[in-house]
ZALOTI-644525 format. One line per 8 residues: their letters; for each residue x, y, z of N, C-alpha, C, O. Coordinates in nm, 4 decimals. Example, Ala and Ser with C-alpha at 12.3 -4.5 7.8 and 13.67 -1.06 7.14 Angstrom:
<sites>
as	1.3190 -0.5690 0.7800 1.2300 -0.4500 0.7800 1.3200 -0.3300 0.7800 1.4236 -0.3319 0.8465  1.2850 -0.2250 0.7080 1.3670 -0.1060 0.7140 1.2900 0.0030 0.7870 1.3409 0.1138 0.8039
</sites>
This chain:
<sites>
xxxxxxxx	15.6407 -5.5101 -10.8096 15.6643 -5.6253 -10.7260 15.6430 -5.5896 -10.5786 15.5892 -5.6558 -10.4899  15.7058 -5.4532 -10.5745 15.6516 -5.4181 -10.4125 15.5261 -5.4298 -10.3291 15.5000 -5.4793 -10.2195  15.4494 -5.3568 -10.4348 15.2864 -5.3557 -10.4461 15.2516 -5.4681 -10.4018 15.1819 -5.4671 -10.3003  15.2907 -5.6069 -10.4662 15.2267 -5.7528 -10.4325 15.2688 -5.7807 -10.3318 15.1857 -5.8360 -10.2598  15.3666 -5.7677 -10.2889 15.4486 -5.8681 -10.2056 15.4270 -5.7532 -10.0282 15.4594 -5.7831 -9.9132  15.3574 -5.6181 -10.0856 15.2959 -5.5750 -9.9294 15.1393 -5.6626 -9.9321 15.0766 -5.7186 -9.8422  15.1185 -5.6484 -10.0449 14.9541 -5.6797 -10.0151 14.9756 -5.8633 -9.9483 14.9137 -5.9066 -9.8512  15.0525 -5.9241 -10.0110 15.0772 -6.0778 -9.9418 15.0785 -6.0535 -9.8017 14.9976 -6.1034 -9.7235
xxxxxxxx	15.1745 -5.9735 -9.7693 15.2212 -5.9520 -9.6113 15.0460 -5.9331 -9.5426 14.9959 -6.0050 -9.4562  14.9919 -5.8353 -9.6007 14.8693 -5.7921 -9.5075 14.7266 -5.9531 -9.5592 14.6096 -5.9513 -9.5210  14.7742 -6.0403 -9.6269 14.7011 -6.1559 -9.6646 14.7066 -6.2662 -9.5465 14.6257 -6.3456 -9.4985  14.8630 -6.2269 -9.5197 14.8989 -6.3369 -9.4147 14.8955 -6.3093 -9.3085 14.8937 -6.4030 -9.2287  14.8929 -6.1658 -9.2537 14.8230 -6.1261 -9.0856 14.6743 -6.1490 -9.0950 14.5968 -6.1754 -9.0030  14.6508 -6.1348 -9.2152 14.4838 -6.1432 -9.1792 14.4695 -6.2800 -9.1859 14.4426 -6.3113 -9.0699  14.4719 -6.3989 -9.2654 14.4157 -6.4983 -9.2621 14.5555 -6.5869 -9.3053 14.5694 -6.6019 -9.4267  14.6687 -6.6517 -9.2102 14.7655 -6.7397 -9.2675 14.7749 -6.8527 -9.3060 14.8681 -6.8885 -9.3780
xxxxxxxx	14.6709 -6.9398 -9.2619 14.6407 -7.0336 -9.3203 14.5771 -7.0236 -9.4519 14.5932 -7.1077 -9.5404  14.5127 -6.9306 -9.4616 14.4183 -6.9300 -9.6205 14.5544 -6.8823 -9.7480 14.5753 -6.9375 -9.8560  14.6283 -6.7645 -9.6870 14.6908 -6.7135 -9.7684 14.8756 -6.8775 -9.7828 14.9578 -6.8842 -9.8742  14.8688 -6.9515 -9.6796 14.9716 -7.0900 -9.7516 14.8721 -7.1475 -9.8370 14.9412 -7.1975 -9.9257  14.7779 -7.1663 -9.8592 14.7133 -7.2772 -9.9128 14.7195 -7.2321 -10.0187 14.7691 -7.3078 -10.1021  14.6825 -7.1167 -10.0602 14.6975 -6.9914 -10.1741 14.8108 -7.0437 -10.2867 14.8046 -7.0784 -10.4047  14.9480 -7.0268 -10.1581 15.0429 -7.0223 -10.2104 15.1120 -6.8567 -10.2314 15.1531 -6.8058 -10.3357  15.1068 -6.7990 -10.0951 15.1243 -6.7098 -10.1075 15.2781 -6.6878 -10.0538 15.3445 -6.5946 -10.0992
xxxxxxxx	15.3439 -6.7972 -9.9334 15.4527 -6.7970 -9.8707 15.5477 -6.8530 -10.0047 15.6458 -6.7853 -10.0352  15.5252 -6.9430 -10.0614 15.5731 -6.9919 -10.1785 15.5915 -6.8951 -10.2417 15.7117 -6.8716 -10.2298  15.5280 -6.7911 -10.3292 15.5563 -6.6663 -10.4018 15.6678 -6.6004 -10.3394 15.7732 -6.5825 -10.4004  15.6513 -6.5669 -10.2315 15.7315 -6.5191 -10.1448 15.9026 -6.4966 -10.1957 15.9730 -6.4064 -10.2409  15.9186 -6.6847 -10.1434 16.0168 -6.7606 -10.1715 16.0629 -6.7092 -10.3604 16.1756 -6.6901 -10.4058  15.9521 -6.7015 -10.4197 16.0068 -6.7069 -10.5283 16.0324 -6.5421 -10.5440 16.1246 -6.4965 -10.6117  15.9622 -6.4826 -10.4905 16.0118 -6.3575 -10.5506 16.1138 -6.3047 -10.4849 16.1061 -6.1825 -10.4723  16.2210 -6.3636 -10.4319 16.3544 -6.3618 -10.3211 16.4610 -6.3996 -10.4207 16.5795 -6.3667 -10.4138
xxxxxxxx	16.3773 -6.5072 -10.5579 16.4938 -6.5243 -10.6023 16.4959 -6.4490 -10.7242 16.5835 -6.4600 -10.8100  16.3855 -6.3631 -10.7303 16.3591 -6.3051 -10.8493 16.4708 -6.1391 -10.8249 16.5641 -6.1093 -10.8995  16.4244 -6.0563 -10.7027 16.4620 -5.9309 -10.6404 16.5413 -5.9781 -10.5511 16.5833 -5.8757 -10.4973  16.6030 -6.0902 -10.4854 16.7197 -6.0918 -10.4274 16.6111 -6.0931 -10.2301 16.5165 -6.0322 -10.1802  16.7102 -6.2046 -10.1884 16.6255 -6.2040 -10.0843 16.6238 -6.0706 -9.9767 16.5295 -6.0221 -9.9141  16.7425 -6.0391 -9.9810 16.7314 -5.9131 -9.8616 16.6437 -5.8127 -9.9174 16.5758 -5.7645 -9.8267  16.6189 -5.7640 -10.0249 16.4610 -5.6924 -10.0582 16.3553 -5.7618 -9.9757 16.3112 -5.7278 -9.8658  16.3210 -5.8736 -10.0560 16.1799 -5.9233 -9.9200 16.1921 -5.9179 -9.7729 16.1036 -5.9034 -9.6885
xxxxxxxx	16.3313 -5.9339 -9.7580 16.3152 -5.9854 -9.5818 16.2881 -5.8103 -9.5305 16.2549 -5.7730 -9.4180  16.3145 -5.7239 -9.6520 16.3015 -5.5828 -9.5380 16.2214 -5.5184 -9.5702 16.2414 -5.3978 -9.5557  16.0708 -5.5687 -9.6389 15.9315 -5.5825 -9.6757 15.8792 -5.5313 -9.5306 15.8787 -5.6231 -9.4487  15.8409 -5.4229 -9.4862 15.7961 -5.3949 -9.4128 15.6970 -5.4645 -9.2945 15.6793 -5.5821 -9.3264  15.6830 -5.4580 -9.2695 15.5955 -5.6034 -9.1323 15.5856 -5.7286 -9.2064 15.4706 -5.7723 -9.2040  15.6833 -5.8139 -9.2832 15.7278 -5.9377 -9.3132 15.7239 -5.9889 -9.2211 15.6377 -6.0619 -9.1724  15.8677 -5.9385 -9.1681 15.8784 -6.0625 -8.9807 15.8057 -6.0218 -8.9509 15.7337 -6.1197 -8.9312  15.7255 -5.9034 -8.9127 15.6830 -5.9242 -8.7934 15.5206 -6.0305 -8.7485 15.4684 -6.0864 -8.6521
xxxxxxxx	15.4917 -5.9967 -8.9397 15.3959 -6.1239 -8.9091 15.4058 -6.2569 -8.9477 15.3076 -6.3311 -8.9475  15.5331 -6.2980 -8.9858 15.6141 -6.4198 -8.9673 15.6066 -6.4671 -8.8401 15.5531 -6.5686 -8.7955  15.6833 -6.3574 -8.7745 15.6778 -6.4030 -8.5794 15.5767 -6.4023 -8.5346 15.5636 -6.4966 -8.4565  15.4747 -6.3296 -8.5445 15.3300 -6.3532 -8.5486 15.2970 -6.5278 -8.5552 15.2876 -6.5896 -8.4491  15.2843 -6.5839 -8.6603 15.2465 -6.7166 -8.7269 15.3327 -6.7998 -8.6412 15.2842 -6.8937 -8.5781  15.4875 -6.7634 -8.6342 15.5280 -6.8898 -8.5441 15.5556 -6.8589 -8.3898 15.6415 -6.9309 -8.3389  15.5031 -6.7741 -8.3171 15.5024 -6.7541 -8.1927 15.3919 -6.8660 -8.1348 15.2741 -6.8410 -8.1603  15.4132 -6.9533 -8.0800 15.2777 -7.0501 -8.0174 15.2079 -6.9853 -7.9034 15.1205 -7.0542 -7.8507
xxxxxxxx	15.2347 -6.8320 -7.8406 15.1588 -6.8286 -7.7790 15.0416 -6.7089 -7.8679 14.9435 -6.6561 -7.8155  15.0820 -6.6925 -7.9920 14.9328 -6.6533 -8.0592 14.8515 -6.6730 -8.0459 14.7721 -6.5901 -8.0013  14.8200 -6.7894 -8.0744 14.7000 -6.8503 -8.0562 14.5631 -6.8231 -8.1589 14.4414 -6.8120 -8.1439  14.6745 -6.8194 -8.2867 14.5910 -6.7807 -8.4331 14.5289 -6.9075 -8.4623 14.4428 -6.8809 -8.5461  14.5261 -7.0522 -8.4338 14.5050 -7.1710 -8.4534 14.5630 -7.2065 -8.6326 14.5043 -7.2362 -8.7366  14.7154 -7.1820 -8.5918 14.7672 -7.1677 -8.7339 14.7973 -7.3529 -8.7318 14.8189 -7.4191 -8.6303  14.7902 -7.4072 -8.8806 14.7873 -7.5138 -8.9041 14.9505 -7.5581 -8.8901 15.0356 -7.4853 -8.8389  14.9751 -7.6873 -8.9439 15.0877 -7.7168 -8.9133 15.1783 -7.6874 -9.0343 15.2923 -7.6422 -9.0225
xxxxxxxx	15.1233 -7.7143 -9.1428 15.2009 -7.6684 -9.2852 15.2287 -7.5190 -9.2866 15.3448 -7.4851 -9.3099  15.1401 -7.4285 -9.2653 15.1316 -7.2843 -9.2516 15.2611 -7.2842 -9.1782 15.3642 -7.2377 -9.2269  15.2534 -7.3372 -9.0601 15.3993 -7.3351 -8.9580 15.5112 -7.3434 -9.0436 15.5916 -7.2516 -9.0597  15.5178 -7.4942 -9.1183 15.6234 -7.5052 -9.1431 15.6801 -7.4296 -9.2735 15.7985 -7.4216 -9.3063  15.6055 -7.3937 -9.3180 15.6350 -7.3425 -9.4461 15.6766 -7.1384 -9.3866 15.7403 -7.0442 -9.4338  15.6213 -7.1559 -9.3048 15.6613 -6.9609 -9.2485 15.8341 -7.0296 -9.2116 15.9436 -6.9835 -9.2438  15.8038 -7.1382 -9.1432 15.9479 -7.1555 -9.1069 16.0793 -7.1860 -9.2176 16.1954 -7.1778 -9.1775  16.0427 -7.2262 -9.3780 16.1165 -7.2625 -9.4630 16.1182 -7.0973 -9.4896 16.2054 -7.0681 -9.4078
xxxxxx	16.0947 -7.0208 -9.5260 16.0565 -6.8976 -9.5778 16.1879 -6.8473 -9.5018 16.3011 -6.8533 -9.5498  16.1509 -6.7905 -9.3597 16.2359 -6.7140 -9.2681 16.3512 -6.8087 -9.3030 16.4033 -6.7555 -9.4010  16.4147 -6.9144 -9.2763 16.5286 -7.0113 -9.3110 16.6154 -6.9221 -9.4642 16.7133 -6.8494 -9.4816  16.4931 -6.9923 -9.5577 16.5536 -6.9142 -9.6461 16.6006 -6.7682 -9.6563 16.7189 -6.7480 -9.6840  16.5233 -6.6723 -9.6376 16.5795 -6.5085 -9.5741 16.6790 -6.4722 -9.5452 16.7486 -6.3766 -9.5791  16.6958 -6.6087 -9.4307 16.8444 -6.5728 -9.3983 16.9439 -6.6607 -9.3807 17.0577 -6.6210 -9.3555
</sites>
């Protein structure tokens, strides 16, 4: 489960819009309830490319669902 859930992380710095549409933040979510959320949230550069996606001065031209859904994710986390 580790294995996947780094390779998601490096899906969603590289391309975050491609990797919500995927359904990759959704997995996420689910595998929080599978391994318990504080495992994912301490998934190694999780936040940091969470904060990445919702920092507006990125300037990744991240969509608005992508937004909101990084934002249900982190919510849930914690």
């Amino acid at each position: 489960m580790k294995l996947v859930v780094s390779f998601y992380v490096a899906y969603i710095e590289k391309a975050p819009n491609e990797a919500f549409k995927s359904g990759t933040l959704d997995f996420l979510t689910s595998a929080g309830c599978v391994t318990g959320k504080e495992e994912i949230a301490r998934t190694p550069g999780l936040m940091g490319t969470i904060g990445v996606v919702l920092d507006p001065r990125s300037n990744n031209n991240i969509e608005s669902a992508t937004e909101d859904m990084a934002k249900r994710l982190v919510k849930y986390l914690f």
